[in-house]
N, C-alpha and C positions, 0 to 999 in steps of 0.2 A: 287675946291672941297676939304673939310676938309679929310684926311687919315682915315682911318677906323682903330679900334683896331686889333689888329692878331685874337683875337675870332671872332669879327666880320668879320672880311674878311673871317675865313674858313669857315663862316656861312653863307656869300654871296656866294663864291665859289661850296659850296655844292648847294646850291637855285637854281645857274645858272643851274648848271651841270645837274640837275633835269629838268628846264626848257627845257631846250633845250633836252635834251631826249625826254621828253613827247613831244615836238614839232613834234622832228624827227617823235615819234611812229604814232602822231594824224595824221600827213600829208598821211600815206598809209593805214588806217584804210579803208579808203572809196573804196581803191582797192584792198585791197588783197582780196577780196570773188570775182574777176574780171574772169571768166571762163578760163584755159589755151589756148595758144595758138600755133601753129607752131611748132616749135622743143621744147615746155618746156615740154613737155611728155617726153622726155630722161630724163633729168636730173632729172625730180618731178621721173621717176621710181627709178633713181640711190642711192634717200634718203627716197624713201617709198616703194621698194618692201618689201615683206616679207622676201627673202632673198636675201642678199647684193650680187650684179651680180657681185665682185670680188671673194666670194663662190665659183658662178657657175660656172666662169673661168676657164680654163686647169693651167692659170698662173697665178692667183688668182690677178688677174685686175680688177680695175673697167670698164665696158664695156655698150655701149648703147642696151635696150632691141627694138632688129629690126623688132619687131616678135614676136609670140605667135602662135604656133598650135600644136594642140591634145594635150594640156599639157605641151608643152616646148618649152621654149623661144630661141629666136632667138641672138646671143649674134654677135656685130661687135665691132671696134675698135672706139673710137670718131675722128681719123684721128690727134690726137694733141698730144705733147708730155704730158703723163699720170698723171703728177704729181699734175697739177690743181684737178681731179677729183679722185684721192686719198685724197687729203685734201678736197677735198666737200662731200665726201664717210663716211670719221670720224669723218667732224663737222657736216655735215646735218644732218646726222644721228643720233648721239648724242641726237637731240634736236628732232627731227623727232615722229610723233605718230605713234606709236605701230600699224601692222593689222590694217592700212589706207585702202587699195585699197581692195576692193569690200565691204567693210562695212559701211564708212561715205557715208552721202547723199553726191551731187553733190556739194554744196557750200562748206560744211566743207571738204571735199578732197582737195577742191581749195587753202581752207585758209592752211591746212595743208601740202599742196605744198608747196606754198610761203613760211611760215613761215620760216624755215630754211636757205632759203636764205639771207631772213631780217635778220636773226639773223646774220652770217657773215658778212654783210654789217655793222651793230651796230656795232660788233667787231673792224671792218678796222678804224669804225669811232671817237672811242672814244681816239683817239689820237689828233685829229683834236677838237672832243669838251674840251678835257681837256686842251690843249694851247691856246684854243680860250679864257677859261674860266682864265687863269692865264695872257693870254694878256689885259683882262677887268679889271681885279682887280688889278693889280699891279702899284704902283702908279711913274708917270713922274715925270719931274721938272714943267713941263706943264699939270697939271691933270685939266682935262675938263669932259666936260657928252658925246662930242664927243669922246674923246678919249677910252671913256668906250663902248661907243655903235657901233663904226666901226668896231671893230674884230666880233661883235655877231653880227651884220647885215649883214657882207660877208658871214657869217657860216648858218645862218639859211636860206640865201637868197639861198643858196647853196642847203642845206642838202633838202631842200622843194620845190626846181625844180623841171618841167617833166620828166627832165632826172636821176637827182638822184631817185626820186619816183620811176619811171618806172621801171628803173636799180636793186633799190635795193630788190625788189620782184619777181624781175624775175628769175623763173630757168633758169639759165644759170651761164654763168661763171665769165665776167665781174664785174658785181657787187655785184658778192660775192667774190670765192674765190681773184677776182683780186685787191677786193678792202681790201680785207681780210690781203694779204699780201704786199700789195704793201701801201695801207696806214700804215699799223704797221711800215713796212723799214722807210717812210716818216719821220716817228714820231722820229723813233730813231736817224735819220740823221738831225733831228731838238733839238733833248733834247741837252741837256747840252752845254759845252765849248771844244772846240778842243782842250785846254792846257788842260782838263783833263786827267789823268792817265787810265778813262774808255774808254773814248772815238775811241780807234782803235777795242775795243770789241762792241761798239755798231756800228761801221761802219761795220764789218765784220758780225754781224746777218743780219743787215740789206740786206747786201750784197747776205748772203742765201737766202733769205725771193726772194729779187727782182731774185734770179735765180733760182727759183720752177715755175715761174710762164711761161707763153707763151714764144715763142722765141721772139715776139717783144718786150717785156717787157724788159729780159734780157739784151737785145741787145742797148735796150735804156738806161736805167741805167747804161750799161758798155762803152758808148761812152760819157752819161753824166759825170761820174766817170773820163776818161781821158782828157775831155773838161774841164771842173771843176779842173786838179791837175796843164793844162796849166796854166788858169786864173790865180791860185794859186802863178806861179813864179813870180808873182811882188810883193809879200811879201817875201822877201829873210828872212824875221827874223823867219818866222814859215817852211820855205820847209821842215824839217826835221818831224815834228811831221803831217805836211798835208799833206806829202811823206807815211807817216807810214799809215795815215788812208785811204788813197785811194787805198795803196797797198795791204791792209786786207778787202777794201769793192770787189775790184775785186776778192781777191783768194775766199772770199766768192762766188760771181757771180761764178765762176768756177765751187769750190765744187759741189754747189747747180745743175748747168747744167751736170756735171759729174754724178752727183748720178740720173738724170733725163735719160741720155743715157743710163745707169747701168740700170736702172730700166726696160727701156723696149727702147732698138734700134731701133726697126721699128716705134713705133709710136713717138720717137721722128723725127726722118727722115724726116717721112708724115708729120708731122709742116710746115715744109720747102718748100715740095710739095705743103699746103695748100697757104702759102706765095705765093708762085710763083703765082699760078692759080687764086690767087685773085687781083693783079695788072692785069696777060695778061688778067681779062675778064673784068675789068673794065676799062683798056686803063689808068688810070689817071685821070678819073670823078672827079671833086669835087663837088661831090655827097652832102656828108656835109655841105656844102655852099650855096643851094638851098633855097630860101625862105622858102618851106616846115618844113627843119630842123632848122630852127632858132632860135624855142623856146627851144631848144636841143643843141645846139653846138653852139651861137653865147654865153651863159656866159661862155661857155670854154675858147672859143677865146678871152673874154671881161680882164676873170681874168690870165691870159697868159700875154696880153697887160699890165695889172695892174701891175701883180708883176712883171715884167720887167722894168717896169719904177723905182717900187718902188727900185729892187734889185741894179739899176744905180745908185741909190742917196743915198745907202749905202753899195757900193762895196768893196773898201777899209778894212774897219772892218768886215764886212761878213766872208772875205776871213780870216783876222788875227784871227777871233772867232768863229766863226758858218760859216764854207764850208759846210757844210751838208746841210744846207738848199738852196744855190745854185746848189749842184748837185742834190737833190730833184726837183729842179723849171727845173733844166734843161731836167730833165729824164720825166718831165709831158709835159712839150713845144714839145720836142720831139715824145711822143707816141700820142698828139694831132695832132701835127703836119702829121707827117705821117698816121694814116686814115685819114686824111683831103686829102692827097694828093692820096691816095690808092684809093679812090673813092667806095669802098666797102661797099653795105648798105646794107647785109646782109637778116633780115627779117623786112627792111624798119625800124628800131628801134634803131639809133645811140648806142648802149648799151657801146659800145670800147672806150667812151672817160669819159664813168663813173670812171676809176679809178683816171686817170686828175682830175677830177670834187671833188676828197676827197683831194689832194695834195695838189691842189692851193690855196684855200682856207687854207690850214694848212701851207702851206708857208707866206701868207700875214698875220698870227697869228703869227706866229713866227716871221717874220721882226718885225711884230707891236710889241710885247712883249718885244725886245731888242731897234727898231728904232722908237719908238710912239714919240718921242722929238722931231725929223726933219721932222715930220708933221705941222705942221699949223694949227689951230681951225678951219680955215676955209674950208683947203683940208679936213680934218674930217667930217665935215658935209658934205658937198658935195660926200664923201664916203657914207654915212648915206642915205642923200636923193636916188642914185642912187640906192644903194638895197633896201631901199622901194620900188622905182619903179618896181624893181625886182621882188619884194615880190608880188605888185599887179599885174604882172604879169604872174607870178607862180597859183596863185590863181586865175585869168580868166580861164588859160590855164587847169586846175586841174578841174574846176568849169562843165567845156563844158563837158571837158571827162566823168567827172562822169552822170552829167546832161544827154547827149546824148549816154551815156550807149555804149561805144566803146572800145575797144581795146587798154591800156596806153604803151602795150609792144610789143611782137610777136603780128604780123598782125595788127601794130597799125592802130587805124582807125575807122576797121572794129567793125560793130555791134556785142555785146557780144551776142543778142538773135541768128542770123547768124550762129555763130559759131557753138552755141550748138545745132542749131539744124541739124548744117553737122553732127556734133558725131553722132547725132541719129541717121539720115539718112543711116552714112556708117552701123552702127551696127544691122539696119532694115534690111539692104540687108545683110550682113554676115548670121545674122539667119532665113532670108527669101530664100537665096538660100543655106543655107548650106555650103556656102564657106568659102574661106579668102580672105576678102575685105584687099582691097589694098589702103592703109590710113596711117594716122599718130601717132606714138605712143600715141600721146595724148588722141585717140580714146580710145587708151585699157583702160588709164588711169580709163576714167568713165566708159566704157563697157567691164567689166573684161570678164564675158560670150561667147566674141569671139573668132574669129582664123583671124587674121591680117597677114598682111607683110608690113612694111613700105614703105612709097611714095621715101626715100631716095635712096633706091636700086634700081631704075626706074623698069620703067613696063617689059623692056626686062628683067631686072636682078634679079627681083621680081620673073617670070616665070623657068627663068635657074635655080633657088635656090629653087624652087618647086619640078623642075624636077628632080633636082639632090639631096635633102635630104627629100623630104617627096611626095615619085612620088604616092601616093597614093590622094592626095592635087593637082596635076599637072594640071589637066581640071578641079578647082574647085576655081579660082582666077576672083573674079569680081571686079570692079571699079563703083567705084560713079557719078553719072554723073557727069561733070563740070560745 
């Protein structure tokens, strides 16, 4: 292929960069008006109440609304270390519609849920579109149509999965804030050259960015970071400047988990708690691995497999140029690996391995942008063919869900008409017997008019928290039938 002028390339460049956004946006247009499910009533409250539940706080937190009676809500901890849902609290928000809840109809409340989230997700992403987009365009010694269309075939095969779909519209946290901060670290542990003079200040943001986030996260990234600085010792000519950047990406990992325990003690603790309690009840399932989740978690596993091949046939210079993007592959291998092995399916919706799902893909852009020459025309296409196949894949799978009108996230599955007509149901019986039905905040979401207590406090604990702060409500707690 003839070189393109420098105009012309940033006019291609910009084209793609376009492209592939509108792709991204087209692929979740058909679900975001998809009704909430499960636990996204917490978080859709956390970016569309009227007023922000760190407000309401004694410790001005952001906190999940458990509840709603006579007028006041019921405020708990999300049992996580806090700092994910302060960053979803300032950007959801931000973006969030004004006097949402009790005024849009049913659909547009929905869209206006999601949105926000999407938006985060866009954010985490546009690190991965913009390397994708300079891995296309920049030209080898071996410039082919393969070589141009393997990086944007892995990225869009990606970005337009069930799982990133699903992930990135979902209130929750995975695929936003996690992809929010953990793809940005990605990015910057992918820019540039380790012999740069920037380079120990972009491993140290980075470094913050990955220890805001969960305790698995953190913890990933700071074992990839010390796996990564071993690897590293077989370039004796750089240890001193990959000495420097790995010892700025952890003091960042510190910072960032320091200022996280500062913030609030107990609910980073309860992380820990949650960790625990979710190996001992799932034994070590690999849950993940089920045929069920396959259209979910085998292109995790697929591009894991990939860039590990790939990162072997260009270890060597990796290590002397770009370590960032092998501590990046390693910290995604890592956090795949482990829920795979955790067995934890949460609300049946793999969402934990969505931030994998932006990394890896931006690690095989970034190989390819520096190592597209120790490809072969023909590994290229064979690249190419496999994520079309991907592509039709993604697009059956996407096809059904929409078509059979089911649940792409929380409660996947299940029929969207199903769901909504449990909201009604509970909130027929809240105003039918004058109680507080005992249901999911989701309910409030569309049924602002009731008095709720969440399903997450169980029925015992439901009843004791009646009795003990609203004993006027104590014999007025009904249940839906099952």
């Amino acid at each position: 292929m003839t070189p393109a002028t420098p105009g012309r390339r940033i006019a291609l460049k910009i084209a793609l960069a376009v492209a592939l956004l509108a792709l991204v946006v087209a692929a979740r247009l058909p679900f975001i008006g998809n009704i909430l499910g499960g636990e996204e009533g917490y978080f859709a409250a956390l970016v569309l109440n009227g007023v922000p539940t760190s407000a309401l706080d004694d410790r001005h937190l952001p906190r999940e609304i458990a509840g709603f009676i006579d007028g006041k809500p019921i405020l708990q901890t999300f049992h996580r270390t806090v700092m994910p849902y302060v960053i979803m609290e300032i950007f959801g928000r931000a973006v969030a519609a004004q006097g949402a809840l009790g005024r849009l109809s049913a659909e547009r409340l929905t869209i206006a849920a999601r949105w926000p989230f999407g938006f985060m997700f866009l954010l985490g992403s546009l690190g991965l579109i913009a390397i994708t987009v300079e891995a296309a365009t920049i030209a080898g010694k071996r410039t082919s149509a393969a070589a141009v269309l393997a990086p944007l075939a892995v990225t869009v095969w990606s970005l337009t999965g069930p799982l990133a779909v699903g992930a990135s519209i979902q209130p929750q946290v995975d695929g936003s804030v996690g992809v929010l901060l953990l793809g940005t670290a990605a990015t910057l542990l992918a820019l540039g050259d380790i012999r740069h003079r920037g380079a120990p200040w972009r491993f140290l943001i980075a470094g913050l960015l990955a220890g805001l986030g969960k305790h698995e996260w953190a913890l990933a990234f700071a074992a990839a970071a010390l796996g990564t600085s071993l690897l590293c010792l077989i370039d004796p000519s750089g240890r001193r400047r990959t000495t420097t950047a790995f010892a700025t990406f952890l003091l960042g990992v510190a910072l960032a988990v320091a200022l996280s325990y500062a913030v609030s003690p107990d609910d980073y603790r309860a992380g820990f708690n949650v960790m625990t309690n979710i190996f001992e009840r799932t034994g070590g399932e690999l849950w993940a691995l089920q045929p069920a989740q396959w259209p979910f978690t085998v292109p995790v596993i697929a591009l894991v497999l990939v860039d590990g091949i790939f990162m072997l046939l260009v270890l060597r210079p990796v290590i002397g140029t770009a370590p960032g993007l092998l501590l990046a592959y390693m910290a995604a291998a890592a956090i795949t690996i482990g829920y795979a092995v955790s067995g934890w399916h949460g609300d049946n919706f793999p969402r934990y391995f969505a931030p994998p799902f932006v990394i890896l893909p931006l690690v095989f852009a970034g190989l390819w942008l520096r190592f597209k020459d120790v490809i072969t025309a023909p590994v290229g296409w064979g690249i190419v063919a496999v994520a079309v196949i991907g592509l039709g894949a993604n697009y059956q799978f996407l096809a059904a869900s929409h078509h059979g009108q089911v649940a792409l996230g929380d409660l996947r599955g299940e029929p969207l008409a199903q769901i909504e007509q449990d909201y009604a149901a509970a909130a027929k019986l809240a105003h039918d017997a004058n109680g507080v039905v005992f249901t999911v905040t989701t309910t409030w979401i569309y049924h602002q008019d009731i008095n709720f207590i969440s399903t997450g406090l169980g029925r015992d604990g439901a009843a004791q928290y009646l009795a003990t702060h609203f004993p006027a409500f104590k014999d007025r707690l009904v249940f839906p039938p099952q």
